[in-house]
C-alpha positions as CSV (number, residue, x, y, z in Angstrom):
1,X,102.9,-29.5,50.5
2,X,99.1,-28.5,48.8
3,X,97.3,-28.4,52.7
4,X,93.9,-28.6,51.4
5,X,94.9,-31.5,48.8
6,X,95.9,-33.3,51.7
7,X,93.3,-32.7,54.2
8,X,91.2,-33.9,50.6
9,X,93.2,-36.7,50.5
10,X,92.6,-37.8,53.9
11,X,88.8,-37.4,54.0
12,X,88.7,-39.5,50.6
13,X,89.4,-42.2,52.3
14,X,86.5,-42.5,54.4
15,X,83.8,-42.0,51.4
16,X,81.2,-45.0,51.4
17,X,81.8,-45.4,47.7
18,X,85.8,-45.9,47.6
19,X,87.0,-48.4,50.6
20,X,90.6,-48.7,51.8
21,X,90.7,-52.6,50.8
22,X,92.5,-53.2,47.7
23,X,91.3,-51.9,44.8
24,X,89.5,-54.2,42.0
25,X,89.8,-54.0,38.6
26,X,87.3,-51.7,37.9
27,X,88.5,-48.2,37.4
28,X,87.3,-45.6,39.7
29,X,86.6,-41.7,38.9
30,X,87.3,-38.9,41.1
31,X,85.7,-35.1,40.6
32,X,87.8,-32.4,42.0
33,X,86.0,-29.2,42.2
34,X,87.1,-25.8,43.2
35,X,86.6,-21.8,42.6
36,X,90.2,-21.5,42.1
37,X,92.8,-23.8,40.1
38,X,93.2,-27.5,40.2
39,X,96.9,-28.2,40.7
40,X,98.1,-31.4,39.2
41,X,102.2,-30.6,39.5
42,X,103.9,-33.6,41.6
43,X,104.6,-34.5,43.9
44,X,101.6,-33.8,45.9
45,X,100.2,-35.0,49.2
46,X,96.3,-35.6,47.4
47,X,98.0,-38.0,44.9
48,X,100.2,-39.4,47.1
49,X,97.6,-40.4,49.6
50,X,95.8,-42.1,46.8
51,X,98.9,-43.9,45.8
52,X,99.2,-45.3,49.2
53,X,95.8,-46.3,49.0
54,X,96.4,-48.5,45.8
55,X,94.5,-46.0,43.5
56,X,97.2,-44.8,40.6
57,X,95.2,-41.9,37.7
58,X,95.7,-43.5,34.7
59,X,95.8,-47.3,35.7
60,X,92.9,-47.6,38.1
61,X,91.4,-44.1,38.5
62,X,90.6,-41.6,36.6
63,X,90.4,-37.6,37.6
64,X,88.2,-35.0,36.5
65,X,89.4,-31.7,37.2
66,X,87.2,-28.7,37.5
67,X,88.8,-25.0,38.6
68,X,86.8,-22.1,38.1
69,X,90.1,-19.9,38.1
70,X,88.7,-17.2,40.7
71,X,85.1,-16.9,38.5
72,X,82.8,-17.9,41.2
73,X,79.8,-17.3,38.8
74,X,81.3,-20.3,36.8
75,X,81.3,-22.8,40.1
76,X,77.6,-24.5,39.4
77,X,78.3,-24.8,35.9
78,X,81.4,-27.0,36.2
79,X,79.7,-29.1,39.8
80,X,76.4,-30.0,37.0
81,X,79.1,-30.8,34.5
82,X,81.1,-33.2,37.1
83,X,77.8,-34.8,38.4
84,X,76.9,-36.0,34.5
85,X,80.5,-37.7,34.1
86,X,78.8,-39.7,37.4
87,X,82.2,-39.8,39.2
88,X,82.1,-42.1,42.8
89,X,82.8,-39.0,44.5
90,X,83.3,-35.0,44.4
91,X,85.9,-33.4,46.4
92,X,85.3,-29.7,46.6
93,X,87.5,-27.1,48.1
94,X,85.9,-24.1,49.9
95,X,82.8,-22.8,50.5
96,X,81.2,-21.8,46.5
97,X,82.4,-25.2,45.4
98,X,80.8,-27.1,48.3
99,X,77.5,-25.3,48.1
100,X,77.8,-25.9,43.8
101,X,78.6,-29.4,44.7
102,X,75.7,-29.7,46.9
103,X,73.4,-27.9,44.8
104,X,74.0,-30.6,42.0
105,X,73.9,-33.7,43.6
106,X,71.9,-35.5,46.0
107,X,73.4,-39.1,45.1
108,X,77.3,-39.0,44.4
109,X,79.1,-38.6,47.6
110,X,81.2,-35.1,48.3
111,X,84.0,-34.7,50.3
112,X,83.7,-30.6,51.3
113,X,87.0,-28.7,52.7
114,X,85.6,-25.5,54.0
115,X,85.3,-23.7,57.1
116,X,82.2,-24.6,58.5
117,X,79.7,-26.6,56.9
118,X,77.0,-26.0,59.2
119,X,76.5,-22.3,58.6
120,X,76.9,-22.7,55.2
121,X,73.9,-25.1,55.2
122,X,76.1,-28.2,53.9
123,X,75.0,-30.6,56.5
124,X,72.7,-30.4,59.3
125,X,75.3,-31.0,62.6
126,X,79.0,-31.8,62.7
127,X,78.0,-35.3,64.7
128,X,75.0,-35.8,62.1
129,X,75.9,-34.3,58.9
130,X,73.1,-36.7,57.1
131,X,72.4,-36.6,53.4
132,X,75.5,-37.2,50.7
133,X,78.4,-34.8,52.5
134,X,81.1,-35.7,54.7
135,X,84.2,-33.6,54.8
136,X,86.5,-31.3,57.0
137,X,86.0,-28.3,58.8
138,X,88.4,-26.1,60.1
139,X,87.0,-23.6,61.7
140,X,83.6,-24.7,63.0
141,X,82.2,-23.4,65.9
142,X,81.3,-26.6,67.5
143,X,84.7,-27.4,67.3
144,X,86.1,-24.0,69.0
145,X,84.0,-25.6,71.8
146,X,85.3,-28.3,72.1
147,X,89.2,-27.1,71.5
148,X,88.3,-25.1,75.0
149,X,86.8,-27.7,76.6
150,X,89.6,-30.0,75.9
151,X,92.4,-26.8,77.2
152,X,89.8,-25.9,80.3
153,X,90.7,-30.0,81.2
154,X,94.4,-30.0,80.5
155,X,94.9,-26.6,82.3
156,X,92.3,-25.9,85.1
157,X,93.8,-23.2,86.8
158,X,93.4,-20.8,83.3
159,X,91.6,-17.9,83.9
160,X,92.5,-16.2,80.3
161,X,92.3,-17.9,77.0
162,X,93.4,-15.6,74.5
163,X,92.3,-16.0,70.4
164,X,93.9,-15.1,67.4
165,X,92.7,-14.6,63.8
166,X,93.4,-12.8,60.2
167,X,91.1,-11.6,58.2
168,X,87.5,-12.3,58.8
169,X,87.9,-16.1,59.6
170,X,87.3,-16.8,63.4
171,X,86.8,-19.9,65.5
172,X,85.1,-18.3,67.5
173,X,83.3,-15.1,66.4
174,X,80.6,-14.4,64.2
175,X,78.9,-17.7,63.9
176,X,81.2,-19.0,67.4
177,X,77.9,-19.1,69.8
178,X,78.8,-22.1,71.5
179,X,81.8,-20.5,71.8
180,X,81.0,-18.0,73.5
181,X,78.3,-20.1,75.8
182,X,81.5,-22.1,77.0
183,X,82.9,-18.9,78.0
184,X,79.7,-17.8,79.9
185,X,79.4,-20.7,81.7
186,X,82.9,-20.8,83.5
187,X,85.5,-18.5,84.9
188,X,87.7,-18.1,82.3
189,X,88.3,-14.9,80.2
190,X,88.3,-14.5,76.8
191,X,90.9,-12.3,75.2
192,X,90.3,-12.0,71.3
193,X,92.7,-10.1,69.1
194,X,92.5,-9.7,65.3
195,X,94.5,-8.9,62.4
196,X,93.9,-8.0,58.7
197,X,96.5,-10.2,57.2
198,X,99.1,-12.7,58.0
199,X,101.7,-10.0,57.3
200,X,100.5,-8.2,60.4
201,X,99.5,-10.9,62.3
202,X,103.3,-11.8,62.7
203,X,104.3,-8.7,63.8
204,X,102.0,-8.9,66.3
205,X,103.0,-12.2,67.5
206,X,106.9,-10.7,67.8
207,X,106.1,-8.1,70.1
């Protein structure tokens, strides 16, 4: 199952422009936008979702697909050619294509997947985002707050937290300053361990 089609999926669902109640005869249009490559095999969880939703491509809906195959220089191009097909919302996929997406539009809504929105200058908060963009994040730092928060409440007596990423993606480095204002604030430890690739990271995990 295509993750980020899902989560996609999932935030479609709460754009202003496209409601849940059944759909009308008018035919709706849908741009997907990404760096990398639009996958349209089946089954998949995006189309799926829409199917459950009452929204079929080819009856009622329409997709325009937009992949940059890996040319990040080619990412505003393609979000200025989605916005003048006027499609009732954008989906994009990771950070070039939600900063393209937002870059184009001011008007259609966009439905970013990324890591965190904030820092990338997509919206203004995670409670607030304001303007045209609603989405998913996955790695914010407001919400690596709010994950210890919520594990400080179910286990009091924790004195260590350990954290775990690959790569350079973090929930709570880097950017993570709430993070780390949580940690300052109460008794518990933070023990933060890294690892270049997921390759290594499950070695790690065995020992």
């Amino acid at each position: 199952m295509d993750r980020r089609a899902f989560l996609q999926a999932s935030a479609f669902a709460f754009t202003p422009r496209i409601a849940r109640a059944q759909p009308t005869a008018k035919v709706r249009r849908i741009g997907i936008l990404t760096a990398g490559t639009v996958s349209t095999s089946e089954p998949s969880a995006f189309y799926a979702a829409l199917r459950e939703l009452g929204w079929v491509e080819g009856e009622n809906l329409i997709i325009e697909r937009r992949g940059a195959a890996g040319k990040s220089e080619a990412v505003p191009a393609l979000a200025a050619e989605l916005v003048r097909l006027n499609p009732d919302v954008i989906t994009a996929g990771g950070a070039v294509a939600g900063v393209a997406a937002k870059n184009a539009t001011t008007t259609i809504p966009i439905v970013a997947v990324n890591g965190d929105p904030v820092r990338l200058g997509l919206v203004s908060s995670m409670s607030h985002p304001g303007g045209n963009i609603t989405g998913i994040s996955v790695i914010a730092p407001e919400l690596a707050a709010k994950r210890l928060e919520i594990l400080r409440e179910l286990i009091p007596p924790a004195t260590r937290v350990g954290e775990t990423s690959i790569g350079r993606t973090s929930t709570g480095t880097g950017s993570g300053t709430s993070t780390s204002v949580r940690f300052d604030r109460s008794d518990c430890r933070r023990s933060l361990s890294k690892s270049r690739s997921p390759t290594r990271f499950h070695a790690r995990s065995q020992r």
